[in-house]
C-alpha positions in Angstrom: -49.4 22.9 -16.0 -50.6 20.6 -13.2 -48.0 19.3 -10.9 -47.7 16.0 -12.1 -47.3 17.0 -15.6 -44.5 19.5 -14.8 -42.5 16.5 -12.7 -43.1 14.0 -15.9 -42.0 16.9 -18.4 -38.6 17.2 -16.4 -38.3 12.9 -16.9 -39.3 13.4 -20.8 -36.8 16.6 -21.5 -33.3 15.5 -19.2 -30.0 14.2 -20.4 -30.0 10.8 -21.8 -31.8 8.5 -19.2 -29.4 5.8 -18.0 -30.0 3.3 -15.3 -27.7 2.1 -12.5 -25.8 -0.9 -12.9 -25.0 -2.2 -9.7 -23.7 -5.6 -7.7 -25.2 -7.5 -5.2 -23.7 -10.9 -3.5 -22.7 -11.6 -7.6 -25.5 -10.8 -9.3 -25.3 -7.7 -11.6 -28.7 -6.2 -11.7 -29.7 -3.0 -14.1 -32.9 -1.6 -13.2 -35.8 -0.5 -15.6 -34.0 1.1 -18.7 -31.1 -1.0 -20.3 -27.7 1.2 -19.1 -25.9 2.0 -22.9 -22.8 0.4 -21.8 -24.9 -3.0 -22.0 -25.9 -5.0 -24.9 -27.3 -8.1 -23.4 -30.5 -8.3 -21.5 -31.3 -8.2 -18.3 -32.3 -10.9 -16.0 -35.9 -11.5 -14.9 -36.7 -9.3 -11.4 -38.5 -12.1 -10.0 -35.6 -14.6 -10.8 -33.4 -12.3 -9.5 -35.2 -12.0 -6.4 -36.0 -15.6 -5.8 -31.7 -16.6 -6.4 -31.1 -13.9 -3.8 -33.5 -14.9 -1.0 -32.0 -18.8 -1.4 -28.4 -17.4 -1.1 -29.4 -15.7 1.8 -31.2 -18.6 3.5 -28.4 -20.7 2.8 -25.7 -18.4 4.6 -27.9 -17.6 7.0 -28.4 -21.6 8.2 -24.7 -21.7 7.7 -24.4 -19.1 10.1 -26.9 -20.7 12.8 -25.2 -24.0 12.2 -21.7 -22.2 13.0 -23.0 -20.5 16.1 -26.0 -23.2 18.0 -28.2 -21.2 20.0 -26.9 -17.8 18.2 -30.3 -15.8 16.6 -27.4 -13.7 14.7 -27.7 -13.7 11.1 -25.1 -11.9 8.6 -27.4 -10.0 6.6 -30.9 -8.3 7.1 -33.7 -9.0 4.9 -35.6 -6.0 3.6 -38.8 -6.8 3.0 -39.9 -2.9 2.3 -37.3 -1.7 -0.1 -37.9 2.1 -1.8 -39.8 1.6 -4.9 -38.2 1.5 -7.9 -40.0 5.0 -9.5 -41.0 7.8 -7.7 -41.4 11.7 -8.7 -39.6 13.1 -5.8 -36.7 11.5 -3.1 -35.8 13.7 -0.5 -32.3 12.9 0.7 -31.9 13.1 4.3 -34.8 12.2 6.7 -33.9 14.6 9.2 -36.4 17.6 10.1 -35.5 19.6 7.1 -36.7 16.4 4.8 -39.7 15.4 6.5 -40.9 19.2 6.3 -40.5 19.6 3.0 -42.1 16.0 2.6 -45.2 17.3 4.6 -45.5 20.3 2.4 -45.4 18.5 -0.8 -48.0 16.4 0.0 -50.0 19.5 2.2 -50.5 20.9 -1.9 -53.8 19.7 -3.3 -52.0 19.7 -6.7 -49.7 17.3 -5.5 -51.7 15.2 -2.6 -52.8 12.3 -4.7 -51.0 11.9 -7.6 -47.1 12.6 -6.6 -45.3 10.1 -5.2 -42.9 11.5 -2.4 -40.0 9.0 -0.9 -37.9 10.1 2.0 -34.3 8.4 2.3 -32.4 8.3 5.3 -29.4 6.7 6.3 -29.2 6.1 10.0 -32.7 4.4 11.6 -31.8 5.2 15.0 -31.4 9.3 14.3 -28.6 8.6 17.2 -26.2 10.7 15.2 -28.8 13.2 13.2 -28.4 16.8 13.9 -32.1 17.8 14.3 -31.9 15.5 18.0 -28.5 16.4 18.9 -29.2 20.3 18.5 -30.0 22.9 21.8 -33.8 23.2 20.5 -33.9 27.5 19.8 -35.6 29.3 17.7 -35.1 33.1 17.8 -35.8 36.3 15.1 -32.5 37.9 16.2 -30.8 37.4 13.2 -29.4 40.1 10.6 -30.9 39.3 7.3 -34.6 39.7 6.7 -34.8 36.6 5.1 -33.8 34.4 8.7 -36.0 36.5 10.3 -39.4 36.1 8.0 -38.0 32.3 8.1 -38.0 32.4 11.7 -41.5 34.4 12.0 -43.2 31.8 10.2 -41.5 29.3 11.8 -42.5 30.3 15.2 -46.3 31.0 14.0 -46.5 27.3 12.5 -44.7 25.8 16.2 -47.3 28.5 17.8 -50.5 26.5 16.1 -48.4 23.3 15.7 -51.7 21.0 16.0 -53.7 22.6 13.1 -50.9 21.4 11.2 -49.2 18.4 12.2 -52.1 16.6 14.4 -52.9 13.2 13.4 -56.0 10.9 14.0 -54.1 9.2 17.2 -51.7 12.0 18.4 -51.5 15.8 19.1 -48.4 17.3 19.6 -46.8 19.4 22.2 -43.5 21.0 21.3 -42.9 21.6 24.9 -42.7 25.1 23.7 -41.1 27.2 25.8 -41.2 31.3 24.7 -38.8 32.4 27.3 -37.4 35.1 24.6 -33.3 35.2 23.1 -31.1 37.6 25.3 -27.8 39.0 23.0 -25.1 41.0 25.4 -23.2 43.1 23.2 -19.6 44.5 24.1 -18.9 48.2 22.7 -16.9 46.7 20.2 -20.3 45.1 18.5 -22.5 47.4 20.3 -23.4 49.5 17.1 -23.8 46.4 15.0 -26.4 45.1 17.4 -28.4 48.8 16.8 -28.1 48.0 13.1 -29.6 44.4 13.6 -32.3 46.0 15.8 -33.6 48.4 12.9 -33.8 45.3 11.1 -35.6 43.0 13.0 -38.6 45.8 14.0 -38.9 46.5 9.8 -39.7 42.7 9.7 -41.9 42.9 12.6 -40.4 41.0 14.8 -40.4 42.0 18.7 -37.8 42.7 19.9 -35.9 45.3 22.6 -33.4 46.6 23.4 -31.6 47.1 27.2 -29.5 49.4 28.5 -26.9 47.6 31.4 -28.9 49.3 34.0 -32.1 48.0 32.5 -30.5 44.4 32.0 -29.8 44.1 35.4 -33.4 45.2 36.6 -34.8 42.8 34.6 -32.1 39.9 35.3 -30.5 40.0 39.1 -28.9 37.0 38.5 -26.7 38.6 35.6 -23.5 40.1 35.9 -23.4 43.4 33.5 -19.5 44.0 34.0 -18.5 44.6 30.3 -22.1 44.7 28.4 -23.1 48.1 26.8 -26.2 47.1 25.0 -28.5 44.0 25.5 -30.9 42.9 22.9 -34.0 40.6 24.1 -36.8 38.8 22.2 -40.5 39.4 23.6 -42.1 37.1 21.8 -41.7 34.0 19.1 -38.6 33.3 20.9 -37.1 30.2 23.0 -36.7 26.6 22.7 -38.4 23.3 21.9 -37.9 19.6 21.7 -36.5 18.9 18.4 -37.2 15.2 18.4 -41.0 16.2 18.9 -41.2 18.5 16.0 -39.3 15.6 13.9 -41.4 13.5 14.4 -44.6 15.3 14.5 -43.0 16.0 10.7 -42.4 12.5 10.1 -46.1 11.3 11.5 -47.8 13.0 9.3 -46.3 12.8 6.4 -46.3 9.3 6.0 -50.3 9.3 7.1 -50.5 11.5 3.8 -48.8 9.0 1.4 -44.7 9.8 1.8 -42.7 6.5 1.7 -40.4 6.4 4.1 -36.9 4.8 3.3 -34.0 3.8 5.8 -31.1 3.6 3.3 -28.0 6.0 1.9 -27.5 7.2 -1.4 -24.5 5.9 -2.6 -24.6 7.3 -6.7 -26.6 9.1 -8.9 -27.2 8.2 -12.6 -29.1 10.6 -14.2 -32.7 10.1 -13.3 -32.0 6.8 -11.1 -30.6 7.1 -7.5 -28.6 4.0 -6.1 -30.1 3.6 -2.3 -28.1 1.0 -0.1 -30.1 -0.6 3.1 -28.8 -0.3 6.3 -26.0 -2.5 7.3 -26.2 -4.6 4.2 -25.0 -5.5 0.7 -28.5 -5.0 -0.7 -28.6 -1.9 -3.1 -32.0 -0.7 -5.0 -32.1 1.9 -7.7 -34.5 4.0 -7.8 -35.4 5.8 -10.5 -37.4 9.5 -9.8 -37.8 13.5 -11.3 -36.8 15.2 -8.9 -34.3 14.4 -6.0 -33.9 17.1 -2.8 -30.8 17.1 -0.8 -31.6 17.7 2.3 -28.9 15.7 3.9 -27.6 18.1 6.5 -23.7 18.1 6.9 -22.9 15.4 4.1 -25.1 17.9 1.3 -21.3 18.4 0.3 -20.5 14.7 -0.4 -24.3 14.0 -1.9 -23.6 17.0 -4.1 -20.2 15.9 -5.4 -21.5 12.5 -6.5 -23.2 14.2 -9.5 -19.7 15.5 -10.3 -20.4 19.2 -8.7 -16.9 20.6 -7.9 -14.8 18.2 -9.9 -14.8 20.5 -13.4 -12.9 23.2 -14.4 -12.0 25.7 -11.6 -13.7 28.4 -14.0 -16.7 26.6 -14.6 -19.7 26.0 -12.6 -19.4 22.4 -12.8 -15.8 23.3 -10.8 -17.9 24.9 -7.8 -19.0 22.6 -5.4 -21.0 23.0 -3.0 -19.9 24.7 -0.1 -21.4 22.5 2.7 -19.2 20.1 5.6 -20.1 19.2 9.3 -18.8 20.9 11.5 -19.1 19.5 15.5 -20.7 21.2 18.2 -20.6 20.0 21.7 -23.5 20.8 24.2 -23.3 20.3 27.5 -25.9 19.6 30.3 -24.9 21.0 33.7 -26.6 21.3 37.2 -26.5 24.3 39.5 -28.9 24.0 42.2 -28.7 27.8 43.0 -28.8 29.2 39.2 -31.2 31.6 37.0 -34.8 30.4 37.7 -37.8 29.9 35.6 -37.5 33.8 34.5 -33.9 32.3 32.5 -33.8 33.4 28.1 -31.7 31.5 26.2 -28.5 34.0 27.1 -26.1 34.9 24.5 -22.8 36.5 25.6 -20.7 38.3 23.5 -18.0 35.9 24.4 -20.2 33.5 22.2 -20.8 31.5 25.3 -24.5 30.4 25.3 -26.7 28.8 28.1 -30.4 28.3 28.6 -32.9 26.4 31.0 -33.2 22.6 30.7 -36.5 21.4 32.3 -36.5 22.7 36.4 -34.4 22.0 39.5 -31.6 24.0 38.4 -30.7 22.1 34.8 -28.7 24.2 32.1 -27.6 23.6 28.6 -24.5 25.5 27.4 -22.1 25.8 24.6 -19.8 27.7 22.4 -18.4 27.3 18.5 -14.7 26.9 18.9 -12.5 29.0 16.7 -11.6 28.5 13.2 -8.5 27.3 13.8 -9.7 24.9 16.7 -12.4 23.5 14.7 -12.8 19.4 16.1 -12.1 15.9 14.5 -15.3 15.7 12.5 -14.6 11.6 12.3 -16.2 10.8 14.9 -18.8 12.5 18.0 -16.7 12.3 20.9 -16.6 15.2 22.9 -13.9 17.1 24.1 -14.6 17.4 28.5 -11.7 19.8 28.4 -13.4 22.2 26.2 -15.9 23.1 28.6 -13.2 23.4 31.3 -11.4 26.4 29.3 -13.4 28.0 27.1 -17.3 27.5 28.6 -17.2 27.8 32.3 -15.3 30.7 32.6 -17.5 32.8 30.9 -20.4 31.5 32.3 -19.4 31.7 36.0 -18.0 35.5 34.6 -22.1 35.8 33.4 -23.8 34.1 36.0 -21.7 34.1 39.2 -23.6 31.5 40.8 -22.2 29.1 37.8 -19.0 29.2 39.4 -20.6 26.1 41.2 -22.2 23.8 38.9 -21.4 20.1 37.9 -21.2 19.0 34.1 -24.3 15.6 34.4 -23.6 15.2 30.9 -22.7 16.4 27.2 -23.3 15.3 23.5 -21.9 16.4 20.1 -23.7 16.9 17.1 -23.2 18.4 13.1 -23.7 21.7 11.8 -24.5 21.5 8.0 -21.7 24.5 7.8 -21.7 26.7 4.6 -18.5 27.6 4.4 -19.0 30.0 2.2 -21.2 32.8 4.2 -22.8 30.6 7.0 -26.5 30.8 5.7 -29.0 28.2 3.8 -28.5 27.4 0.3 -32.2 27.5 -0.7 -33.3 26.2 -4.6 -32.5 24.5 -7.6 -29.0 23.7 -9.1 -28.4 26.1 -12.2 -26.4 23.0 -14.1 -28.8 20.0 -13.0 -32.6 21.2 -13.4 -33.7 18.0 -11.4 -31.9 18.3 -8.0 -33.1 21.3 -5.4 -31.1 22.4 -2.4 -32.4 22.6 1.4 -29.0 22.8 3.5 -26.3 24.7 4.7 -28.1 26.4 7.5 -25.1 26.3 10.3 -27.2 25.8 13.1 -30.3 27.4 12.5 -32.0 24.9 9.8 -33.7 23.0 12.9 -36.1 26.2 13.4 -36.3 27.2 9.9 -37.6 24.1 9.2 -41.2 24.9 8.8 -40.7 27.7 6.8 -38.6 26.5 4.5 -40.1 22.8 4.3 -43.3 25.2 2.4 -40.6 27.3 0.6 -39.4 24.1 -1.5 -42.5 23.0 -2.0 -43.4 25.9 -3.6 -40.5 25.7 -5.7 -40.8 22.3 -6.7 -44.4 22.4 -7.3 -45.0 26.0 -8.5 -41.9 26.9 -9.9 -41.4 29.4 -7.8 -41.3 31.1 -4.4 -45.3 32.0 -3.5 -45.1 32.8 0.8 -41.8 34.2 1.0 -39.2 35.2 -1.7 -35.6 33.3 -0.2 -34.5 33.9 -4.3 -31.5 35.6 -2.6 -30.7 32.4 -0.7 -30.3 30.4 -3.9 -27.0 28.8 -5.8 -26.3 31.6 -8.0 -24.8 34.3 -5.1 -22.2 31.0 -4.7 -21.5 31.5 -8.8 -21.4 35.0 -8.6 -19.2 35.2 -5.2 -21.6 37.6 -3.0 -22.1 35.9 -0.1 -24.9 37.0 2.3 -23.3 37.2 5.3 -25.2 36.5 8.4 -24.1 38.7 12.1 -25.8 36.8 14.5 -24.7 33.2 14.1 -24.4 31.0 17.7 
């Protein structure tokens, strides 16, 4: 069955088809289909349109005539609102949503006739966890499925232009393969072994380094307390996440994706509500399929369709498992630190740092403790953190940190699984139109590519083709097994 027959069978075979009813400046407006809670019809779109564009003109001259010489106006105009059908609306326009936008389109079952819209909520990405992340990618993880996701990942950064070049633009990643470096105490010393076997079955390169070996290769490290060192030859390092999003988002949208600044604010059936930014406007849109890929508010996406709210011993009771949790990184200066020779440095103490540009720039950060997790209501960051719990581990590292001067710092979300820490990869096993991409804590932003063509595959194929992330799916959430992941920064 061709792609476009296998999204309009899912339309023709769903629950009853309702539409959204929703309100806008006092006009109640039902989209397409008649909701069943109405008998009446349903006013004329163009009439609609044309009341609502002389309302707004009128407050907006009562405005100016309030305010001379003021160019503010109450409410924005939205010329380009999301079309009312589409097959598939990806929720959340971060990196994870544009990549699996790009591969949906990349199929040549899908190019032409699938129409693809993109929804996301904040225009400016000033708050979006793909910019606001450190930028690694690494294959030091303990599952096989991270690391295949993070060897095709790096493969697809590696020969980024075959893929994401456009007419007017290359792109450069500002790849830099400078390689992971894990200390291990002897506490976790035999659990690195373990992950070691692991990684070299998948084929990825890694090494490992005895303290003597460590300090050969890195003077500027201090061994005092590391038995065992594991570090990345190759695939490994960091990259500018804004460039990659982007690069994502460029091409994409040169290949047909609609792109949608908006939020999701309900779900009726096959219709999503979308609000525009910083208005009272609302448009339904009515669509097959809908991904969420919306990062650290999957959770609150999710529970709109009810998912959590049934009985505790149903699957409708289980919700999903996904809430932002906020890291702070911090950019610090130290004219005398590691040089160009610098990995991205993991210490056992869970204290990271890596290289920021040259002339002695650093990044570092750590995940608090359960029990210390921040305010999530905001992205303040907390100075005092980095004070106790950051630069004394570093300067313990990296003795030449014991001078160094905090330039600046951010804060961004991780789309935390509570559950086990690791994606949530597939389709819902109560709601057969609505496919997961989130829940990565902290490591969706290099998995990106990888599982951008994963979902794809799933949407469009019906199931996994490149690489089988069937374990990564709902159902261990149903069946409690989680799939714990060692190596998580």
């Amino acid at each position: 069955m061709s792609a476009w027959r296998r999204l309009h069978a899912k339309v023709r075979t769903g629950p009853g088809l309702l539409s959204s009813r929703r309100v806008t400046h006092g006009h109640t407006w039902v989209s397409g289909r008649l909701s069943r809670s109405l008998s009446t019809g349903t006013p004329l779109r163009i009439d609609f349109m044309k009341d609502l564009e002389a309302q707004l003109g009128a407050m907006r001259k009562k405005a100016s005539d309030a305010l001379p010489g003021s160019s503010w106006t109450p409410l924005q105009q939205y010329p380009n609102l999301p079309p009312e059908r589409a097959d598939i609306v990806i929720v959340g326009g971060g990196v994870m949503g544009w990549s699996i936008a790009y591969w949906l389109k990349k199929k040549e079952s899908a190019r032409d006739v699938v129409k693809v819209v993109v929804v996301e909520k904040d225009p400016t990405y000033s708050q979006a966890s793909t910019v606001l992340s450190a930028g690694g990618i690494r294959q030091q993880f303990s599952l096989p499925e991270n690391i295949h996701l993070s060897l095709a990942s790096a493969d697809f950064m590696r020969n980024i232009n075959e893929h994401l070049a456009t007419l007017d633009d290359s792109v450069d990643l500002q790849f830099n393969q400078s390689g992971y470096l894990f200390l291990a105490s002897e506490d976790v010393a035999h659990i690195m072994e373990e992950n070691y076997k692991t990684q070299r079955d998948a084929g990825a390169q890694v090494a490992l380094l005895s303290p003597t070996q460590l300090k050969e290769k890195f003077p500027w490290i201090n061994p005092e307390g590391v038995v065992l060192a594991s570090y990345g030859l190759e695939n490994e390092g960091w990259f500018d996440p804004w460039t990659l999003l982007n690069a994502f988002r460029r091409k994409a949208i040169s290949m047909g994706v609609i792109q949608c600044y908006g939020e999701v604010t309900g779900f009726n059936y096959t219709t999503r509500q979308v609000q525009m930014p910083n208005s009272l406007v609302y448009q339904p849109v009515e669509c097959a399929i809908v991904v969420n890929a919306a990062g650290a508010f999957s959770g609150k996406l999710a529970a709109m369709l009810g998912l959590g709210s049934g009985p505790k011993d149903t699957i409708a009771g289980i919700p999903l498992p996904v809430e932002p949790r906020k890291r702070y990184v911090y950019v610090v200066h130290c004219p005398d630190g590691p040089g160009l020779d610098t990995p991205f440095l993991i210490d056992y103490s869970g204290v990271y740092f890596r290289r920021e540009g040259l002339g002695g720039n650093y990044i570092a950060g750590t995940s608090p403790e359960e029990a210390e997790e921040p305010d999530t209501s905001n992205l303040e960051v907390d100075h005092q953190f980095f004070e106790d719990k950051i630069w004394p581990n570093l300067a313990n590292r990296v003795p030449a940190f014991e001078k160094l001067k905090v330039t600046s710092a951010w804060a961004g979300f991780y789309d935390y699984n509570t559950f086990d820490q690791n994606g949530i990869i597939g389709i819902h096993p109560l709601i057969n139109n609505m496919y997961f991409a989130t829940g990565f804590s902290g490591h969706g932003l290099q998995h990106s590519p990888a599982v951008g063509r994963a979902v794809a595959e799933l949407i469009l194929d019906g199931n996994f083709q490149t690489l089988n992330l069937s374990a990564l799916g709902f159902q261990r959430i149903l069946a409690q097994e989680p799939m714990l992941e060692r190596n998580i920064v």
